[in-house]
VOGU-3710 file (C-alpha; in Angstrom, 3 decimals, decimal comma):
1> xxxxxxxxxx> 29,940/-0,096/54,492  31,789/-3,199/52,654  28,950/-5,337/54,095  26,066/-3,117/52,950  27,517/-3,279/49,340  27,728/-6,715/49,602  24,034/-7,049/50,362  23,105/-4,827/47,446  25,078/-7,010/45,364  23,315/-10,222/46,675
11> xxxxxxxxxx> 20,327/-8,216/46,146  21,014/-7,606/42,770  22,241/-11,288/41,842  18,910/-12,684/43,235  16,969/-10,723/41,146  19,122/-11,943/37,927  18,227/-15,098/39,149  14,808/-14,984/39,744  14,181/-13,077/36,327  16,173/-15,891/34,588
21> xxxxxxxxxx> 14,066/-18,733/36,405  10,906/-16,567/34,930  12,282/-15,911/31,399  13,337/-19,980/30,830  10,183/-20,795/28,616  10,836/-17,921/26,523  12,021/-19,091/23,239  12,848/-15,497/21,452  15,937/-14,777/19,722  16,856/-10,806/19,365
31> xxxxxxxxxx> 17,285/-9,483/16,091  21,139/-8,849/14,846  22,496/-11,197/17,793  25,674/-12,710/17,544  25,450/-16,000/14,892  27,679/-19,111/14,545  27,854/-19,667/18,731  26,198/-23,348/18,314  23,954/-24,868/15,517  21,076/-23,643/18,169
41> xxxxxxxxxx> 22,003/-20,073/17,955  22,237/-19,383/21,768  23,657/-16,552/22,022  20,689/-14,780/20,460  17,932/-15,660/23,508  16,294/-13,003/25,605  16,856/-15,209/28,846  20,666/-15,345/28,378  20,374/-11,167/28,556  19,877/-11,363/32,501
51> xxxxxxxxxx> 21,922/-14,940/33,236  25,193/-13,136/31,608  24,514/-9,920/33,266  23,966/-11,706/36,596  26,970/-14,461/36,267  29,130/-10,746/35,384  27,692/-9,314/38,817  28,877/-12,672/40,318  32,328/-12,463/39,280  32,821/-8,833/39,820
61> xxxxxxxxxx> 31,383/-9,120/43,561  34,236/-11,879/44,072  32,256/-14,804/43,776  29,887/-14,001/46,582  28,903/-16,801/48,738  32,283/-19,320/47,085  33,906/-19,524/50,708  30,620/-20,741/52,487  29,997/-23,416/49,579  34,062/-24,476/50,563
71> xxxxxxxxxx> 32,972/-25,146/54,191  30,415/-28,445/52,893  31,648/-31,396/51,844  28,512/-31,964/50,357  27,842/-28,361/48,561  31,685/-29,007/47,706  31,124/-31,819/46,067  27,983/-30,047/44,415  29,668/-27,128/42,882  33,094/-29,724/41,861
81> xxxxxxxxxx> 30,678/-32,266/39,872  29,543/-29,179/38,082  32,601/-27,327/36,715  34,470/-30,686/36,647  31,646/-31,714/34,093  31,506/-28,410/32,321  36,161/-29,036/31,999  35,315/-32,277/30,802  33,119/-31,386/27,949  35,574/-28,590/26,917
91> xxxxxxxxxx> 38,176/-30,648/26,732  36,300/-33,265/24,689  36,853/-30,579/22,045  40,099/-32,300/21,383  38,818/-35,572/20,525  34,884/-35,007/19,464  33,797/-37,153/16,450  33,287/-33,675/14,640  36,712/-31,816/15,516  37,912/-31,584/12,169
101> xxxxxxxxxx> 34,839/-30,924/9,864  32,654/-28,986/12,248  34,712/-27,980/15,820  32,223/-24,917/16,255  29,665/-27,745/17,458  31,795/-28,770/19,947  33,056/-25,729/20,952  29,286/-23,945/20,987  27,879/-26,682/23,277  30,784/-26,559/25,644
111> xxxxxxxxxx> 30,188/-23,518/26,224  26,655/-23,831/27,203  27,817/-26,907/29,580  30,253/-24,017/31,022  27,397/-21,263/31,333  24,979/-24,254/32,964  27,448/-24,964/35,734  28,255/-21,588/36,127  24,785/-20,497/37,031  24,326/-23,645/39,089
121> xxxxxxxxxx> 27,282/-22,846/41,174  25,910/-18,769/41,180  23,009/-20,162/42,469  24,425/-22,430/45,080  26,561/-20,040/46,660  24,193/-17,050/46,654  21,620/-18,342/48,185  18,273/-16,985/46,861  15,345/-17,860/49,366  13,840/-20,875/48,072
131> xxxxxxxxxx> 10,048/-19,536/48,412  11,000/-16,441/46,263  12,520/-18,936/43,321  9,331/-20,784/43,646  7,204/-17,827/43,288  9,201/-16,527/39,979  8,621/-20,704/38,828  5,117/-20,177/40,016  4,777/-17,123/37,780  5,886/-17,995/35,074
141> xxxxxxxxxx> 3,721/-21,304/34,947  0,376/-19,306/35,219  2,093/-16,765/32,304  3,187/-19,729/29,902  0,218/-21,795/30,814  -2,541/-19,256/29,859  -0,398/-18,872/26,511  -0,655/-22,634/26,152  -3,935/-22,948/27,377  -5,202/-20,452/24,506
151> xxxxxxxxxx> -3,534/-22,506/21,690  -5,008/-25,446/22,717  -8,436/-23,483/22,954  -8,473/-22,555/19,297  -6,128/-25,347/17,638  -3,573/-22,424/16,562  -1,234/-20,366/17,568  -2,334/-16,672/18,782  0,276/-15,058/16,907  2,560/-14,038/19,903
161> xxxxxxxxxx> 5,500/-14,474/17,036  7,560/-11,001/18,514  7,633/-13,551/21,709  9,238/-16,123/19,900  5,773/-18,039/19,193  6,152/-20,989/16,510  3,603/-21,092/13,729  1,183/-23,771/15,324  -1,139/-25,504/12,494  -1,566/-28,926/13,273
171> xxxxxxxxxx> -2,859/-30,332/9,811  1,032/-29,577/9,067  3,901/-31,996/9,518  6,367/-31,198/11,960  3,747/-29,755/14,384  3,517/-31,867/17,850  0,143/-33,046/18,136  -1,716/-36,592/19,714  -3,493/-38,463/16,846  -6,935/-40,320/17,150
181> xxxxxxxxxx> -8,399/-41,226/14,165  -8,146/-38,578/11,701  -8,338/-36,186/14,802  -5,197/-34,417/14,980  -5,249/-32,556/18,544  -2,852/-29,629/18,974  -0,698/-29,820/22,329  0,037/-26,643/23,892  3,381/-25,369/22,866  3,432/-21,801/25,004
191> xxxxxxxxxx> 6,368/-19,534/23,823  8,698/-23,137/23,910  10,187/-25,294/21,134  8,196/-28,363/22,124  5,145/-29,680/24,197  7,814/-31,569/25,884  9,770/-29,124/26,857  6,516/-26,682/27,712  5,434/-29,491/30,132  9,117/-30,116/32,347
201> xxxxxxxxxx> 8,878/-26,204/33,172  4,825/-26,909/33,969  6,002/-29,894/36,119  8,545/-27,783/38,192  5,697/-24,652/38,099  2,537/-27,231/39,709  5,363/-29,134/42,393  6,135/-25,069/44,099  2,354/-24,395/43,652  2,062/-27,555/45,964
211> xxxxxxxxxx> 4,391/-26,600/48,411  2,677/-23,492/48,437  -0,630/-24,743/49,174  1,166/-26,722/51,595  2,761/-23,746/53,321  -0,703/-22,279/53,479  -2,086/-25,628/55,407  1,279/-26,408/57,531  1,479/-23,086/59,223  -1,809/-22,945/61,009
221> xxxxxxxxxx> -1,849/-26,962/62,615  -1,182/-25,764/65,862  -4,150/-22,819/65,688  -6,981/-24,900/64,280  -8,729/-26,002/67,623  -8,888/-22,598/68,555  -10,006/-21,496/65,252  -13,953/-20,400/65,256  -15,941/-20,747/62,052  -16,055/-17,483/60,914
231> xxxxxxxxxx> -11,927/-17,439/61,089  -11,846/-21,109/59,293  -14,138/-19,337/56,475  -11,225/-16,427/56,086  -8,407/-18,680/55,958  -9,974/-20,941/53,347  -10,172/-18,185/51,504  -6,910/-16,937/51,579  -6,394/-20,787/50,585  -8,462/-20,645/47,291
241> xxxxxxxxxx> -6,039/-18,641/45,545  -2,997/-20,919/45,522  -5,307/-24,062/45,107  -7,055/-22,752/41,762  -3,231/-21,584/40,316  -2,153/-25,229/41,237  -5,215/-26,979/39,370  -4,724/-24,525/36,313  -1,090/-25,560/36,383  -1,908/-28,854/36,598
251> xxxxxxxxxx> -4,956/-29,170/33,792  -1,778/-27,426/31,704  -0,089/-30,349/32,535  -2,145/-32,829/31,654  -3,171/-31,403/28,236  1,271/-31,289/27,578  0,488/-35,325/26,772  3,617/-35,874/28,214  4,411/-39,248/29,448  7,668/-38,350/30,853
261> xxxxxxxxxx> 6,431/-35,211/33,051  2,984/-37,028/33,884  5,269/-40,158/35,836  7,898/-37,177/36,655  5,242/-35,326/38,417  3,605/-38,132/40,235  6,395/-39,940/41,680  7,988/-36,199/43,358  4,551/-35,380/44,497  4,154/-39,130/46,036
271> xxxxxxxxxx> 7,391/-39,057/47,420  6,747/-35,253/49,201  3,882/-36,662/51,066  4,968/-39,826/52,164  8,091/-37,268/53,206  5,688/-34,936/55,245  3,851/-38,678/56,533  6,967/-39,982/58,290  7,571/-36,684/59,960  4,326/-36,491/61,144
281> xxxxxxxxxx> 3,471/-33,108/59,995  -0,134/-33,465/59,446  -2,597/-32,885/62,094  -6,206/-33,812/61,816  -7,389/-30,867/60,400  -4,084/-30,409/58,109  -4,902/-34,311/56,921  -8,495/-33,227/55,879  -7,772/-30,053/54,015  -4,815/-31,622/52,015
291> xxxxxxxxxx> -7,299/-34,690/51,254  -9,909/-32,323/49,536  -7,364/-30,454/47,906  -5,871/-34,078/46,784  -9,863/-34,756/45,912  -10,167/-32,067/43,800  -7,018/-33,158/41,737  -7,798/-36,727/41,467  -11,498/-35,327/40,096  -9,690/-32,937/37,772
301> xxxxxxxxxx> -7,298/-36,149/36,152  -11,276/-37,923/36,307  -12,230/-35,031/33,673  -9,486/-34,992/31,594  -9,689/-38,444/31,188  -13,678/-38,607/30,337  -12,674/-35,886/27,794  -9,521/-37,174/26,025  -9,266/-40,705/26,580  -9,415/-41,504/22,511
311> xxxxxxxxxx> -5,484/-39,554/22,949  -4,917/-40,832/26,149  -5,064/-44,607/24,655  -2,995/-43,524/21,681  -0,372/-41,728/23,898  -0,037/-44,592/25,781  0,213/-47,296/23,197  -2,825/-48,999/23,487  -3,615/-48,273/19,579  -1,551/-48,463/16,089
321> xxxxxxxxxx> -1,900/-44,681/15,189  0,981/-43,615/12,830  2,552/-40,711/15,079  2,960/-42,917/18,177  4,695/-45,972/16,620  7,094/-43,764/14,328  8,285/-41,806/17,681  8,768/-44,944/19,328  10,824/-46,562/16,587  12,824/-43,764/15,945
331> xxxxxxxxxx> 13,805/-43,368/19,556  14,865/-47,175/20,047  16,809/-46,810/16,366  18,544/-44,290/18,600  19,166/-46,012/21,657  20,821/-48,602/19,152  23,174/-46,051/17,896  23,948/-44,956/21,279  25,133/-48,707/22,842  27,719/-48,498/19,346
341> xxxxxxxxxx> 28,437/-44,927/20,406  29,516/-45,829/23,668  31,104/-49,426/22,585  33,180/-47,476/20,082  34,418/-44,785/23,068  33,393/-45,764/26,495  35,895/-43,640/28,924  36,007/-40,194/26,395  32,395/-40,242/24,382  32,066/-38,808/20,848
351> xxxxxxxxxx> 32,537/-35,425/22,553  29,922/-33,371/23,875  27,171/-31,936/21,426  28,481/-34,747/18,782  26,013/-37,387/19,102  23,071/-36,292/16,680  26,164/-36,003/13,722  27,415/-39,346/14,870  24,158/-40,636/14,764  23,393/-39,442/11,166
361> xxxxxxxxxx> 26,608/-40,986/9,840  26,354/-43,992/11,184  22,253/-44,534/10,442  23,387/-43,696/6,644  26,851/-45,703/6,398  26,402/-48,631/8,791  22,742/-49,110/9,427  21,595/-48,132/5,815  18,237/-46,514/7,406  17,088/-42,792/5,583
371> xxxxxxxxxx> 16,926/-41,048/8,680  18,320/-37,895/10,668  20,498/-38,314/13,675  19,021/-36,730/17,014  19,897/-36,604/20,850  19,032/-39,365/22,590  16,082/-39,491/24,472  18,107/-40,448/27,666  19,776/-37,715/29,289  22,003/-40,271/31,280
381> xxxxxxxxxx> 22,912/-42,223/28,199  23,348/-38,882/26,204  26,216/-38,626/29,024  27,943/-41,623/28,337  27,725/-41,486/24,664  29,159/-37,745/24,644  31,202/-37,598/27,744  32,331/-41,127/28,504  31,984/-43,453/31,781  33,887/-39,838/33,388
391> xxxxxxxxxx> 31,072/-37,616/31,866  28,712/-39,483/33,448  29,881/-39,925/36,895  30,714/-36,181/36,844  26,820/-35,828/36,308  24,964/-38,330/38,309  27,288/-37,043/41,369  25,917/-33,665/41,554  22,391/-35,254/40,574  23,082/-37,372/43,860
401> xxxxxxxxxx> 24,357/-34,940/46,295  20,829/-32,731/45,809  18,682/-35,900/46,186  20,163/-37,384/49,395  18,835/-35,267/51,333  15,553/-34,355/51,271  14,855/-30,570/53,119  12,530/-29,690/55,739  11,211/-26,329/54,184  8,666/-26,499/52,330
411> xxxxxxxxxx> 9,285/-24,985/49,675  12,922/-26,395/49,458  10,404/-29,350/49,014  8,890/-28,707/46,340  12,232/-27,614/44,510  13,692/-30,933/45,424  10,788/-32,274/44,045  11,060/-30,574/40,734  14,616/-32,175/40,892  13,106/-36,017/41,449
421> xxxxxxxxxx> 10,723/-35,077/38,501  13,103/-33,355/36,156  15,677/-36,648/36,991  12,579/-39,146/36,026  12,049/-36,831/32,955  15,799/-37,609/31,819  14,995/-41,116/31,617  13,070/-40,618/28,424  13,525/-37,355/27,268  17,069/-35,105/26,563
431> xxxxxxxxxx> 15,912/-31,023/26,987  17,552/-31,365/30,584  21,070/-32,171/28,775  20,865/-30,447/25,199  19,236/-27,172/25,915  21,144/-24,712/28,159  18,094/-22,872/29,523  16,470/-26,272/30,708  19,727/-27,227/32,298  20,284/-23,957/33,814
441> xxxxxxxxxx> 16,438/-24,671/35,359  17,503/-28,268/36,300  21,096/-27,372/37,891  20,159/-24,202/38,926  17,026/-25,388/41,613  19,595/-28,200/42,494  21,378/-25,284/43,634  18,790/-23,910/45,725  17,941/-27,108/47,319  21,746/-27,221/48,313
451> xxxxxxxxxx> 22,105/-23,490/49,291  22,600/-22,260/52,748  21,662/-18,131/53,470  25,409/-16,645/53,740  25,522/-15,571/57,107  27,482/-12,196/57,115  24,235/-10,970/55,088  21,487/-12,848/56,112  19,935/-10,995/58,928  19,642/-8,149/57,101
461> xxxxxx> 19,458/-9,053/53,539  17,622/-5,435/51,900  15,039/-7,624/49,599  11,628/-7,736/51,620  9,570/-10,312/52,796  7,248/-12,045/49,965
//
C-alpha cells in the first residue's frame, strides 16, 4: 500500500514536471498576482502555478527519490552545487551592492536561485523518463514555433495578448528585429520576452526532435537486411513524422537570428554524432538514412541562406548597420563594467541580482556614458560579478558533473545535448542565469541527464508507455 502511494505520487510529480518543461516559453502573468517579489514580477507567471504545486508534492511525499541521489558521488555532488549555489546567493543578501536602498532585489532574485535549484534537485531525484521530458520539450517547440512562425509570416504580432503576447511592430524601437538597409525584418518572438530567449527553448526543442529521429533509425539496425521493400516503405513512413517536426523546429531556429543558439546548436548536434561514431552505432543502412535526413537539413540552412543572406551578413558583422554595432558596443561597455565589478569584490560579488544597478551607477558616476545598466551577456561572468570566485565554482561544478559523462540513451542524448548548447549559449547571452524559468529549463534537463529510475518504483511505475 505505502509503495503504491508512492508511485501515485511520482506519478503526479512527473506530470508537474513535464507540464512545467511545456509551459517555460509562456510569458503570461495572472491578473491580481502577488507584486513586489522581484523587479521581474515572478510570482505572477502561469508556469510557476504547476512548478510550486509540484516542488509542494515533493516535499510533502518526503523528498521522493533524496536517498537514491545520496548513494552517487556524482548526483551528490549534482544536487550540493545546486543548493550550495542557491545558500550562497541568499546569503549575498547581507552584503549586495543594493542592501540598503533596494534589498527586495536581492532578496526577489534569491529566491528564484532557491526555486531553480529546487526544481533541479526535484528533477534529479524523481526521475522522469528522459523520452517523456523530451516529448513535453518537443511539444512545446512545434506549439511556440507555429506562434513564431506566424509573426514572422505577417511582420506582427497575432494578437495572442491573453497569452502573454508582446505588441510586435517592428517600425518601433525597442522591438528585436535584423536590419538591412531600411528593411527592418521582424524575428519571431512566440509568447517569450525576446528572440533570444524564443530560440534557447527552440535549440533544446530541435536537439530531442533529433534524438527522436534517431530513436526511430537506431532501433531497427539489426532488422534491415531482413526488411523487404514494402516493410522499408512503412517504416519510412512512420519516419516522416518526426523528420518534418525536426525541420520545422529547425527553420524556427534559423529565422530566431540567433548567433548564440545557431553555434549552441551545432556544436551539441556535432558532438552527438561523433558520440554515436565512436560507439559504432550506425550500420550501413542506419549511416544512409541519417545522411539524407542530415541532407535535407544542410539543404534547408542552403534556403534560408539564398533567402536572407542581406540579414545574415548584418547579423554576422560583415556590414555597418546601426542595430548590430550599438548591441555590440553596449555589450563590451558591459563586459568593462563587469572586470571592475569583479576587481572591486572578487571572493563575495555585488550580490546576486545586483549587477544591472551596479552597472548603471557606475556607467553614470565613473564612466560618464548615458546609458542603462543590464546583465551581462556572460552567464559565467554574471557569476563572478554577482556571486564571487565561490559563486562561480558552485556553478560550473554542477555544469561539470552533467557534461562528463555523456549517456547512452538516446534521448538522454539529446538532453545532454541541450545542456552542451544551453552552456555555449551562456557564453554570450544571460537568460540561462537571470530568468528563473530558463534556469529551471537549463538545471532542470541537467537533472534528467543525471537521474537514475528509483528502484522501489520503477518496475511498476502507473504512467504508461509513450
Amino acid at each position: 500500500m505505502k509503495d503504491n502511494s508512492r508511485k501515485h505520487q511520482q506519478f503526479l510529480i512527473h506530470i508537474g514536471i513535464l507540464v512545467t518543461f511545456f509551459l517555460i516559453p509562456l510569458w503570461l502573468r495572472i491578473p491580481n498576482a502577488p507584486k513586489s517579489f522581484t523587479r521581474e514580477y515572478v510570482l505572477g507567471f502561469v508556469w510557476l502555478i504547476p512548478l510550486t504545486f509540484t516542488l509542494a508534492l515533493w516535499v510533502s511525499s518526503g523528498f521522493l527519490g533524496i536517498k537514491q541521489v545520496a548513494r552517487s558521488r556524482r548526483r551528490s555532488l549534482f544536487a550540493f552545487s545546486l543548493l550550495g549555489l542557491a545558500l550562497w546567493a541568499n546569503l549575498s543578501v547581507s552584503w549586495a551592492y543594493m542592501r540598503d536602498l533596494r534589498p527586495e532585489v536581492t532578496v526577489g532574485v534569491a529566491g528564484q536561485v532557491g526555486i531553480m535549484a529546487l526544481f533541479g534537485v526535484m528533477v534529479l531525484a524523481t526521475a522522469p523518463a528522459p523520452r517523456r521530458v523530451a516529448l513535453a520539450l518537443i511539444m512545446g517547440m512545434v506549439t511556440y514555433g507555429i506562434i513564431g512562425a506566424w509573426q514572422v509570416t505577417i511582420q506582427d504580432d497575432i494578437g495572442l495578448r491573453f497569452l502573454g503576447e508582446f505588441w510586435l511592430d517592428p517600425a518601433q524601437g525597442g522591438i528585436s528585429v535584423v536590419q538591412a538597409g531600411d528593411v527592418r525584418w521582424l524575428r519571431p518572438y512566440g509568447l517569450t520576452p525576446h528572440p533570444n530567449v524564443f530560440a534557447g527553448y527552440m535549440l533544446v526543442g530541435v536537439l530531442c526532435a533529433v534524438g527522436w529521429v534517431l530513436a526511430r533509425i537506431m532501433p531497427t539496425q539489426q532488422t534491415q537486411i531482413r526488411m523487404g521493400e514494402t516493410h522499408l516503405v512503412r517504416w519510412w513512413t512512420t519516419l516522416l513524422t518526426p523528420i518534418i517536426i525536426m525541420l520545422f523546429g529547425l527553420w524556427m531556429l534559423f529565422l530566431t537570428f540567433s548567433r548564440s543558439s545557431w553555434l549552441g546548436f551545432a556544436s551539441a548536434l556535432i558532438v552527438m554524432l561523433i558520440t554515436l561514431t565512436i560507439r559504432k552505432w550506425w550500420t550501413k543502412c542506419a549511416l544512409r538514412m541519417v545522411l539524407v535526413v542530415g541532407g535535407a537539413m544542410v539543404v534547408m540552412g542552403g534556403i534560408f541562406i539564398a533567402l536572407y543572406h542581406p540579414f545574415i551578413l548584418a547579423r554576422v558583422g560583415m556590414t555597418d548597420e546601426y542595430v548590430e554595432m550599438r548591441a555590440v558596443n553596449e555589450r563590451a561597455i558591459h563586459l568593462r563594467v563587469a572586470y571592475a565589478a569583479f576587481e572591486e569584490s572578487p571572493v563575495w560579488g555585488v550580490g546576486v541580482g545586483n549587477f544591472p544597478w551596479y552597472s548603471t551607477y557606475y556607467l553614470k558616476y565613473e564612466m560618464r556614458v548615458d546609458m542603462k545598466g543590464d546583465n551581462i551577456h556572460n552567464i559565467y561572468l554574471s557569476a563572478l560579478t554577482e556571486l564571487g570566485i565561490i559563486g562561480l565554482v558552485l556553478m560550473l561544478a554542477g555544469l561539470i558533473v552533467a557534461l562528463i559523462k555523456i549517456p547512452t540513451d538516446i534521448h538522454r542524448l539529446a538532453l545532454w545535448g541541450g545542456v552542451l548548447g544551453l552552456a555555449l549559449v551562456g557564453l554570450f547571452d544571460h537568460y540561462t542565469w537571470s530568468m528563473l524559468a530558463y534556469g529551471a529549463l537549463w538545471w532542470g534537463i541537467m537533472g534528467v541527464v543525471l537521474a537514475e529510475p528509483i528502484p522501489s518504483l520503477h518496475h511498476s511505475n502507473p504512467i504508461k508507455r509513450i
